[in-house]
C-alpha positions in Angstrom: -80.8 59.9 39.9 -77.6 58.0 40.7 -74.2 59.4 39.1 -71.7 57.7 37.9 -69.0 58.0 41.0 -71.5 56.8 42.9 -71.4 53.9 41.1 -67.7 53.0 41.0 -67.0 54.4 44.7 -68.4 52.6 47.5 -69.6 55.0 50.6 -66.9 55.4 53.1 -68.5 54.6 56.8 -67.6 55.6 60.1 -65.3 53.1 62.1 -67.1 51.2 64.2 -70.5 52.6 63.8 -71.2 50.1 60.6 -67.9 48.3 60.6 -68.6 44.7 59.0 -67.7 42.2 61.4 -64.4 40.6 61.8 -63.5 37.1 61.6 -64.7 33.7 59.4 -60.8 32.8 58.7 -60.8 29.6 57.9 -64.5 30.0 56.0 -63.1 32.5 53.7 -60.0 30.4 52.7 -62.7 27.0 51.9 -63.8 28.0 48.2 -60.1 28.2 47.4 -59.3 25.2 49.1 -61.8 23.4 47.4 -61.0 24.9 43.7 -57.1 23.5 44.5 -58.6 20.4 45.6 -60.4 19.9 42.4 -57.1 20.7 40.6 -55.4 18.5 41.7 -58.1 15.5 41.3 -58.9 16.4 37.9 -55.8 17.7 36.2 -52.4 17.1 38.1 -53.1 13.6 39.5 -54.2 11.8 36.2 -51.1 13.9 34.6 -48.5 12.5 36.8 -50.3 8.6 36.7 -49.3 8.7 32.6 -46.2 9.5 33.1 -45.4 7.2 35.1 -47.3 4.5 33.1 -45.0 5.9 29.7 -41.9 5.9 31.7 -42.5 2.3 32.8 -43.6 1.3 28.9 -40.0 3.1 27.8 -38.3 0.7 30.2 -40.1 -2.4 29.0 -39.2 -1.8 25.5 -37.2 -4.5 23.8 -36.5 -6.1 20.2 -39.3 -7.5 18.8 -42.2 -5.0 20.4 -44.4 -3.8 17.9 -45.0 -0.1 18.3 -46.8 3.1 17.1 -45.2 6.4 17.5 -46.6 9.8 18.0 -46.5 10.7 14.3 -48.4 7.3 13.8 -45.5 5.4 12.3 -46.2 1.5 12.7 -43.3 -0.6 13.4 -41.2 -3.0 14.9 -38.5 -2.7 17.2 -35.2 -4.4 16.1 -32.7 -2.3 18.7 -33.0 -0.4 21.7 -30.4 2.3 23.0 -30.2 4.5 26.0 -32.0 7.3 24.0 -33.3 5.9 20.6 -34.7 3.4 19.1 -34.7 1.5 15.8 -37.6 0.5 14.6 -37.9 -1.5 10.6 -41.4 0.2 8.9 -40.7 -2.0 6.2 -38.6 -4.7 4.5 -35.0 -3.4 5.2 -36.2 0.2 5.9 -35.2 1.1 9.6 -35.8 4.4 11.1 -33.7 5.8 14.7 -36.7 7.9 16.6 -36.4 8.7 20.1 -37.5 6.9 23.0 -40.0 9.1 24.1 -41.7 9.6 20.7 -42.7 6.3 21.2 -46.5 6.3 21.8 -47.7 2.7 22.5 -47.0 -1.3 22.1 -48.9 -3.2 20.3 -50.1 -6.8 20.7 -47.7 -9.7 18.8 -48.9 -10.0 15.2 -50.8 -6.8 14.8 -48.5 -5.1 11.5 -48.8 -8.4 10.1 -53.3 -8.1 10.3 -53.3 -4.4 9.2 
């Protein structure tokens, strides 16, 4: 019958009668290697490509562009600023939203089809 401290505590041996052998450095460190490695490719590397790809479609933004925004708000842009835009939603209705909250450009003419 096997009690229960024998099944939390290991058995102690003797030093160098049933020592486990030392070494494998570099073999013990590969799964971890390999998890980081698969970080990277899956999760930090995509990350970093779309925000670059945002931060280059925040500094091709001009008058005209037709854009959706992260709350979904279609419109077009009639001024750009340092930190905001202004984009007209509708006939004489113009709203100020951030730069940033701006989600992505639309092709010429697409408001008009919707």
């Amino acid at each position: 019958m096997v009690s229960i401290s024998e099944l939390f505590i290991s058995n102690a041996y003797a030093e160098g009668a049933a020592a486990a052998p030392q070494g494998g450095g570099f073999l013990e460190f590969l799964p971890l290697i390999a998890l980081l490695a698969v970080f990277y490719f899956l999760i930090l590397r995509p990350q970093q490509k779309r925000a670059k790809e945002h931060k280059a479609l925040m500094e091709a933004l001009q008058k005209g562009d037709e854009v959706v925004t992260v709350g979904g708000v279609l419109g077009k842009v009639t001024k750009v600023g340092e930190e905001n835009v202004a984009i007209e939603v509708a006939d004489n209705v113009v709203m100020q939203v951030q730069k940033m909250a701006i989600q992505n450009v639309l092709p010429k003419g697409t408001i008009k089809s919707i």
